[in-house]
C-alpha positions in Angstrom: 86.8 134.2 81.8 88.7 132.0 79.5 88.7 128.9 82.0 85.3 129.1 82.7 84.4 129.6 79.5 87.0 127.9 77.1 85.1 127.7 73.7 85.8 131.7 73.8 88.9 130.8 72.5 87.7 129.6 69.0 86.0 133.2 68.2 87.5 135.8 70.5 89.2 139.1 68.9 92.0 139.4 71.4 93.5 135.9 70.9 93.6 136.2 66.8 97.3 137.6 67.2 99.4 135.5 69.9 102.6 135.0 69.3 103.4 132.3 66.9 104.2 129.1 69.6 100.9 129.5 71.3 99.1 129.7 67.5 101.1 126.5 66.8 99.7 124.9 69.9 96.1 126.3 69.5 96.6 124.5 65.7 97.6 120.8 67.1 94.8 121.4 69.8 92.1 122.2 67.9 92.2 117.8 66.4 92.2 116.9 70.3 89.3 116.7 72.2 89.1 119.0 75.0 91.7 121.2 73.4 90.0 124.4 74.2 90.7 123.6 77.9 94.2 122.5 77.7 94.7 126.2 75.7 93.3 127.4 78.7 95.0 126.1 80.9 98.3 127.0 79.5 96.8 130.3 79.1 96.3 130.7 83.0 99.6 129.7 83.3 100.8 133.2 81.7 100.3 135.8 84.7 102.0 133.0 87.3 104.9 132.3 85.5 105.5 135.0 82.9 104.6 135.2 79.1 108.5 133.9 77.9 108.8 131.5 80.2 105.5 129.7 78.7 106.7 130.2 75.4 109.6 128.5 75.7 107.8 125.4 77.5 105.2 125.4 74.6 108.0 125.7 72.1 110.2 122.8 73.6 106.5 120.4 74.5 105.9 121.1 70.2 109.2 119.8 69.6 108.7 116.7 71.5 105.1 116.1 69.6 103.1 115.3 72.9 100.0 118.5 73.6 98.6 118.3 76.9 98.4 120.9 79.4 100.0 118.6 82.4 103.3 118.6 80.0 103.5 122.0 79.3 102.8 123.1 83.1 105.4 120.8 84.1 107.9 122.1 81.6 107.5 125.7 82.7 107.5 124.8 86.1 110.7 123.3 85.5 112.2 126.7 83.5 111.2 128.7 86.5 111.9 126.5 89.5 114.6 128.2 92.0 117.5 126.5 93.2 117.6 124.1 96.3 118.6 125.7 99.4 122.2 124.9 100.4 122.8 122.0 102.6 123.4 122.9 106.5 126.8 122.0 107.9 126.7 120.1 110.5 128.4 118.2 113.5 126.0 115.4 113.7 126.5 111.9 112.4 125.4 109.0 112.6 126.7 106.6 114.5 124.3 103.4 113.5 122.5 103.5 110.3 118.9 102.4 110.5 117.9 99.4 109.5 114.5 98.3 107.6 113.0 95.6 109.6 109.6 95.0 109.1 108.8 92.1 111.6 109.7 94.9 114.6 105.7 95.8 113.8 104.8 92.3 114.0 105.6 91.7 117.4 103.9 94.7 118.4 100.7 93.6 117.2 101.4 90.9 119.7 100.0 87.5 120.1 96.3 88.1 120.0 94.5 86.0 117.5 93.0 88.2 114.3 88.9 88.0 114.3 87.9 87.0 110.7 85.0 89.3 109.7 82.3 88.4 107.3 
């Protein structure tokens, strides 16, 4: 409901106690155009990524003094990114390294003369 409807945030019962990083965030927001929908963005981000793991990102994007939503989702997609998979071993190696040659696709296109078009 809340990202379809983001003004809800302003007036709505059940968002007068969140936790104290999220009420400093709905604060700065409320000067910003459009903050409504940033809050509700973060917001959504809460049953994908977990409740702590948002707080943290919202704490940490107040510290650095830039609000907006892209910032905050990156940040908490940061905290709860999983680890690379481990490299394969391998046999293989190279034996030539490739080389960047760009005029190999010129002489593809071949000889034939390019039509100017209007």
């Amino acid at each position: 409901l809340i990202e379809r409807k983001p003004g809800a945030l302003r007036n709505g019962a059940p968002f007068a106690d969140l936790p104290a990083p999220l009420r400093q965030l709905k604060h700065g927001l409320g000067r910003h155009a459009g903050g409504d929908r940033i809050m509700a963005q973060v917001l959504a981000a809460v049953p994908v990524a977990g409740l702590d793991a948002v707080l943290v990102a919202v704490e940490l994007v107040l510290e650095s003094g830039s609000l907006s939503a892209e910032h905050i989702l990156n940040v908490v997609a940061r905290l709860t990114a999983s680890e690379p998979p481990p490299s394969v071993e391998t046999h293989l190696s190279l034996k030539e390294a490739p080389v960047a040659n760009t005029a190999r696709y010129d002489r593809l296109r071949g000889q034939a003369e390019e039509v100017g078009h209007a």
